[in-house]
C-alpha positions in Angstrom: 0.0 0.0 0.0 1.1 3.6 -1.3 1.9 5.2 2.3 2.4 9.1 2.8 4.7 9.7 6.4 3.6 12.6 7.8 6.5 13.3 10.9 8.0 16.2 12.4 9.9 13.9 15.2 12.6 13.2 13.2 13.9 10.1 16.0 10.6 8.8 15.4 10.3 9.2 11.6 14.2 6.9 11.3 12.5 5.0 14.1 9.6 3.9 11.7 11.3 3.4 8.6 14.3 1.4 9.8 11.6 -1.3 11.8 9.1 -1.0 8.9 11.9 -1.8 5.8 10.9 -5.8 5.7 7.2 -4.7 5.8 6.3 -6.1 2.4 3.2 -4.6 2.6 3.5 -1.2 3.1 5.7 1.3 0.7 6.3 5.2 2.0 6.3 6.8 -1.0 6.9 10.4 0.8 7.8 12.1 3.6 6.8 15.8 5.3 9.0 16.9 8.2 6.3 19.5 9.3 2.4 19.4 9.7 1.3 21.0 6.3 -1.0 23.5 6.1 -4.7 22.4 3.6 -3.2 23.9 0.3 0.3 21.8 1.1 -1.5 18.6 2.2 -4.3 18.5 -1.0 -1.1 18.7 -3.4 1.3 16.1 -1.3 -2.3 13.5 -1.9 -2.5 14.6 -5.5 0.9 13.6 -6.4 1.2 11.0 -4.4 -2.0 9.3 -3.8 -1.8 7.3 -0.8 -3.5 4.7 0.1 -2.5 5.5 3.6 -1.3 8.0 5.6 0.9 8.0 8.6 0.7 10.6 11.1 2.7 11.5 14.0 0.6 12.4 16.9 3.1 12.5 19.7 4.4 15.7 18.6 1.4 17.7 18.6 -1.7 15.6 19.3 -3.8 18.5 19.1 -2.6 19.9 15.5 -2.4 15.8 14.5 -6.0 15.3 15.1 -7.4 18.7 12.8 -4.7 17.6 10.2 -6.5 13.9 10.6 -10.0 15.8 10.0 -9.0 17.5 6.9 -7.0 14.2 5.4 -10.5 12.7 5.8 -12.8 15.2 4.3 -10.0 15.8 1.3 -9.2 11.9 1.0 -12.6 10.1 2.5 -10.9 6.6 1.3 -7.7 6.8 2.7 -7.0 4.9 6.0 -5.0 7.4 8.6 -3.1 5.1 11.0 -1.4 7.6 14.0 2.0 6.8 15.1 3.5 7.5 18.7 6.5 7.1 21.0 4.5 5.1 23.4 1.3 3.7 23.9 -0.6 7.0 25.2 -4.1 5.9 26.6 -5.3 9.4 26.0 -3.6 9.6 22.4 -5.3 6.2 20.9 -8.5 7.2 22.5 -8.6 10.4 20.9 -6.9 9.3 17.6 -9.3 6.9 16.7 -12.3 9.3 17.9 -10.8 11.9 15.1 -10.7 8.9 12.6 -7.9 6.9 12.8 -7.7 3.2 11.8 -5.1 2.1 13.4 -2.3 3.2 16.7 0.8 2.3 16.3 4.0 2.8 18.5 7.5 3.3 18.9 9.8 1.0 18.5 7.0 -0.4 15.6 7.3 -4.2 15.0 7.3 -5.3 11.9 4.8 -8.1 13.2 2.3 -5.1 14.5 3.2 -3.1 11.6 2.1 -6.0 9.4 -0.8 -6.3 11.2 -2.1 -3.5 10.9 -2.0 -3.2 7.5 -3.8 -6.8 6.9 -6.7 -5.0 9.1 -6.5 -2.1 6.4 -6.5 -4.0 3.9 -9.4 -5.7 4.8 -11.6 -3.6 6.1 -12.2 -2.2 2.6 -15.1 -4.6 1.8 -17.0 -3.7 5.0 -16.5 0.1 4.2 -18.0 -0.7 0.6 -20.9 -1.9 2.5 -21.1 0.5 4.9 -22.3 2.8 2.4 -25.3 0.6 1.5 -28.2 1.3 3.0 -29.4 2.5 6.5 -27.7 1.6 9.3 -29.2 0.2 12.3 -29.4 2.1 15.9 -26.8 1.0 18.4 -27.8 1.5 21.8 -25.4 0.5 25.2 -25.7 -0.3 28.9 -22.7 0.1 31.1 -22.6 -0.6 34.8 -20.7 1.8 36.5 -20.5 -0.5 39.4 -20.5 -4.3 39.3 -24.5 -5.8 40.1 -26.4 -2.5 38.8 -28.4 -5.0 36.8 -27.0 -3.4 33.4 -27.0 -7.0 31.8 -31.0 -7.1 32.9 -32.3 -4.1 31.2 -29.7 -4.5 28.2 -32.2 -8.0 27.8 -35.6 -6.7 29.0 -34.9 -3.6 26.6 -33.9 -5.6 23.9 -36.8 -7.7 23.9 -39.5 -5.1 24.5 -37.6 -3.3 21.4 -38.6 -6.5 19.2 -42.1 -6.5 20.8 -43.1 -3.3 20.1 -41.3 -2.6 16.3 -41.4 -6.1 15.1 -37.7 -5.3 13.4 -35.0 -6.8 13.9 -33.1 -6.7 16.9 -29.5 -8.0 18.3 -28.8 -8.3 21.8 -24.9 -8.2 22.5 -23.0 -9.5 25.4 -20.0 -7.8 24.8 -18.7 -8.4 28.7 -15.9 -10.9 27.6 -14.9 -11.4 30.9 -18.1 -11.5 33.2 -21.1 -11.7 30.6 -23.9 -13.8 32.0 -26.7 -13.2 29.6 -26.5 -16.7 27.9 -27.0 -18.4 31.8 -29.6 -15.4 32.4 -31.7 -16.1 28.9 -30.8 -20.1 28.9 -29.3 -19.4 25.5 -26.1 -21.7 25.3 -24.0 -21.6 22.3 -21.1 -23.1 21.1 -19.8 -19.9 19.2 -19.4 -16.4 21.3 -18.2 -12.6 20.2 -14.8 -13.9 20.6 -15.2 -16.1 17.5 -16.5 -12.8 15.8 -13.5 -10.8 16.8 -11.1 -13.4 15.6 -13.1 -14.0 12.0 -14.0 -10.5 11.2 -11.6 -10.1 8.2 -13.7 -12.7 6.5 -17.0 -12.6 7.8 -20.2 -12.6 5.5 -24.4 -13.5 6.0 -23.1 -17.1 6.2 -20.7 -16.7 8.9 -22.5 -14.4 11.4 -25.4 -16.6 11.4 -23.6 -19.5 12.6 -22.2 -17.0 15.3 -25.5 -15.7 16.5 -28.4 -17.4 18.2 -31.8 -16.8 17.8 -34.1 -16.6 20.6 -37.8 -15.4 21.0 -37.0 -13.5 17.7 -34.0 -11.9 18.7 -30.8 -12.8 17.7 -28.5 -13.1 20.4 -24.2 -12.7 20.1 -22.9 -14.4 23.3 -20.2 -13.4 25.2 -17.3 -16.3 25.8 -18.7 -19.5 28.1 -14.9 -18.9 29.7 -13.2 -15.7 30.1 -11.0 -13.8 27.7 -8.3 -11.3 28.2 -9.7 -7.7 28.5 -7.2 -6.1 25.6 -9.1 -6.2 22.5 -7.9 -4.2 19.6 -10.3 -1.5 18.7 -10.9 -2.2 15.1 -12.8 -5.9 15.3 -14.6 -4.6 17.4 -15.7 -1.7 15.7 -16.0 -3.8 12.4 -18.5 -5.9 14.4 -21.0 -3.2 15.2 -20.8 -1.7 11.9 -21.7 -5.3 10.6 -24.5 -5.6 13.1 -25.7 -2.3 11.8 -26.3 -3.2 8.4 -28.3 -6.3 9.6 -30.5 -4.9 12.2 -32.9 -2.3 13.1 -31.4 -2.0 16.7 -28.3 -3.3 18.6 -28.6 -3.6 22.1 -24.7 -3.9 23.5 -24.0 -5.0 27.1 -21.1 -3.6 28.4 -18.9 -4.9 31.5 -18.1 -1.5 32.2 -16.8 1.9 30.8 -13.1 2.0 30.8 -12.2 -1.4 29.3 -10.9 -1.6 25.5 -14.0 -3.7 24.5 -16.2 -1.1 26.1 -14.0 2.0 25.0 -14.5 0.9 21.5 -17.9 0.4 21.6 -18.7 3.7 23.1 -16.9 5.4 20.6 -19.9 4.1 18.1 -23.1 4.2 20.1 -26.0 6.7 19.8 -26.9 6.1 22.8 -24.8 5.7 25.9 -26.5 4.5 29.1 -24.7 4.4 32.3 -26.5 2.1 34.8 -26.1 2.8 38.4 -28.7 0.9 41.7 -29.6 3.1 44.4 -27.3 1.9 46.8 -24.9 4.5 47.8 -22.3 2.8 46.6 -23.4 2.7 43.1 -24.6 6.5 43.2 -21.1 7.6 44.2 -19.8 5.6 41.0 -22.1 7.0 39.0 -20.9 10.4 40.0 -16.9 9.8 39.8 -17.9 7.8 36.2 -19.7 10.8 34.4 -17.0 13.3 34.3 -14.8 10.2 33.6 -16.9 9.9 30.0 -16.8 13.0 29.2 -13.9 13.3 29.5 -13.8 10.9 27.0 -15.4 13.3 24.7 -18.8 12.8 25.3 -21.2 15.5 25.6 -24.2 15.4 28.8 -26.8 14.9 25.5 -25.4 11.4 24.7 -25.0 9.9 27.8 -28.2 8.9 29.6 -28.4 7.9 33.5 -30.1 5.0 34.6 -30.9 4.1 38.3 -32.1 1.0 38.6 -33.8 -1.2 41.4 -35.3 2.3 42.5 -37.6 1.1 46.0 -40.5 2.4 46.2 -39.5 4.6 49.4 -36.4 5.3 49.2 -34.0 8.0 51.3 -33.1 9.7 48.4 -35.7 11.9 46.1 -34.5 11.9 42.4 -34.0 15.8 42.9 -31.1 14.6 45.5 -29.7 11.6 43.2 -29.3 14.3 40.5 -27.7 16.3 42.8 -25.2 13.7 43.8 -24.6 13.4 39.8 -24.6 16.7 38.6 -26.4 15.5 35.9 -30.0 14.8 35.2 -31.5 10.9 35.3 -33.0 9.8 32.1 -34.8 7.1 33.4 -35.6 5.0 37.0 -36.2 1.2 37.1 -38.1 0.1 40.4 -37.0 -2.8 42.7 -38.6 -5.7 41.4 -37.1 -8.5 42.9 -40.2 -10.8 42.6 -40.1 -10.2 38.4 -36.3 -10.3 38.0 -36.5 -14.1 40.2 -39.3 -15.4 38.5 -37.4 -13.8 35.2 -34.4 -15.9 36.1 -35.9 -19.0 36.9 -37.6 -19.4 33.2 -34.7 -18.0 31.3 -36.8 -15.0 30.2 -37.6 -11.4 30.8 -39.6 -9.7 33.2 -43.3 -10.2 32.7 -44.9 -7.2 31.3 -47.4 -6.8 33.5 -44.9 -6.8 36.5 -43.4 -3.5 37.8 -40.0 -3.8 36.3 -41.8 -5.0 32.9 -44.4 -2.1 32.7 -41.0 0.4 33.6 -39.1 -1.3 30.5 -42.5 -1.2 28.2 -42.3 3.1 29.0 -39.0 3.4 28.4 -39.0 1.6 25.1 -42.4 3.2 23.9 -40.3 6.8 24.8 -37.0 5.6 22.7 -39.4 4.1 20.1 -40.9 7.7 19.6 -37.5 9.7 19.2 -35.1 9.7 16.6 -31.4 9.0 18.3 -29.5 12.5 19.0 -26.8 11.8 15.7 -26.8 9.2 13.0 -23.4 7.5 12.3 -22.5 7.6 8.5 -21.1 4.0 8.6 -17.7 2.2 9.7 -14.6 4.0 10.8 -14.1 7.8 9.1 -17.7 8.6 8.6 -19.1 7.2 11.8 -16.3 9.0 14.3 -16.6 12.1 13.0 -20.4 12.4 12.6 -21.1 10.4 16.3 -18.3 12.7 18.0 -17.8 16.4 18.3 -14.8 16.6 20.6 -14.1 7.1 24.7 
């Protein structure tokens, strides 16, 4: 692949070229020592036309990332991979909100170097069909303390979604290391999202159905029946969803938490984030420490959506003093139901709707029915960062 280096840090740029040499792959046609300016950058892509461009974000993230925005609206098609002396949490976050496709970093082996470029190379068939049609709604819940019952709205929601549109839903259990929706649902599969992640590259109609599992008219992706390592690179997973979204009408994703890679990339292309805290005091202070933690992130107060669940029905605290606690307004309040979510568990099913947890999940879904989500994502990668995101 035609490559265009884009790298003032001159220890970095030798740093990159010497490890990269064997990379059979990958060919830098050109080098710029300094962040050009539009005019500069349009005529370096018109001579040179890369298929990819490398850009050095260690130097000046900020002035990395607009150059990353305007190599994206000059060159849509090109894949931007950023390129650092170490591996910056904050940098690979933010690179790949701005667009990137891949994070690379000093001292570059040729192994990762390689592997990166394989992903390139073939995410080029998703993109092409990214651009085909609309793209399903992708929805998240994330506990923001372990037992907020995250996993059991993710479900009930899922499945109320399905009753009430008739479209066609996936449920998600993207928490690799602790998902429980397969014993919750009695849904047992021999394939799980770890076999997506792993056969991405090739996957087609074919392949994902013998990956999902169909249940009550939803299709269900399981997480793994053993645990997996929390590091997942960001772009299977990323690939997945935007699969997903040319399938369905809605994908519900249940997250283990915020801050893990799995969950970092998926935030990064959900319309809707909600953050699920119980009323225990516990949970509420979580849910205060984790909402400047996602923004933080990038994400504005109109994307992210608190959720207190297993409200009592007397409780110590008046919503007025929850939302105090959060700085931040609650979107919506799940009562203690502890008769439904038993009875739920014991069939492998959702809670009843004419329970009080069931009748809660049927108004919240007849609300998210109604509304259109705050911003559409233009498809995989480029167009769905930069559309989703204004500032995981």
């Amino acid at each position: 692949m035609r490559a265009l280096l884009i790298c003032p840090d001159t220890v970095l740029a030798t740093q990159f070229t010497r490890s990269t040499g064997a990379v059979s792959e990958l060919e830098v046609k050109a080098r710029l020592d300094e962040y050009p300016s539009g005019p500069q950058l349009k005529e370096a892509l018109r001579q040179i036309a890369p298929e990819i461009v490398l850009v050095d974000v260690a130097t000046d993230l900020g002035q990395a990332l607009q150059l990353t925005t305007l190599l994206l609206e000059s060159a849509a098609a090109t894949a931007v991979v950023a390129l650092h002396s170490k591996n910056d949490p904050d940098a690979i976050l933010r690179s790949l909100r701005a667009g990137c496709s891949e994070f690379l970093s000093s001292p570059f082996p040729a192994a990762d170097v390689t592997q990166a470029i394989q992903r390139v190379l073939r995410r080029r068939p998703s993109e092409a069909r990214a651009g085909q049609g609309p793209r399903g709604r992708l929805i998240v819940f994330a506990p923001v303390k372990g037992g907020s019952g995250a996993s059991t709205l993710a479900a009930n929601v899922a499945y109320q979604i399905k009753k009430q549109t008739d479209g066609k839903v996936l449920l998600a259990d993207f928490d690799v290391t602790q998902g429980v929706l397969s014993f919750t649902l009695r849904a047992n599969h021999q394939y799980s999202v770890s076999d997506a992640l792993h056969h991405i590259g090739e996957m087609d109609r074919k392949l994902w159905a013998s990956l999902v599992v169909e249940r009550k008219g939803v299709d269900l992706l399981l997480a793994p029946e053993r645990p997996e390592p929390v590091f997942i690179a960001p772009y299977p997973v990323q690939a997945i969803l935007e699969h997903a979204r040319g399938m369905y009408e809605v994908v519900v994703v249940d997250l283990g938490g915020v801050c893990e890679s799995m969950s970092m990339a998926t935030l990064s292309a959900a319309q809707d984030i909600h953050l699920v805290c119980s009323s225990d005091l516990a949970s509420l202070y979580m849910m205060r420490r984790t909402i400047p933690l996602v923004e933080e992130m990038g994400y504005g107060r109109d994307q992210i959506r608190v959720v207190v669940n297993r409200l009592p029905r007397r409780s110590e605290l008046s919503l007025s003093d929850m939302e105090k606690i959060f700085r931040a307004s609650v979107h919506a309040t799940f009562p203690e139901d502890r008769t439904a979510v038993a009875t739920a568990l014991r069939d492998g099913d959702t809670a009843a709707d004419n329970s009080d947890l069931g009748g809660a999940v049927r108004k919240f879904v007849k609300d998210f029915v109604g509304k259109a989500p705050q911003s559409e994502s233009g498809g995989f990668g480029v167009r769905a960062f930069k559309e989703l995101l204004s500032g995981t």
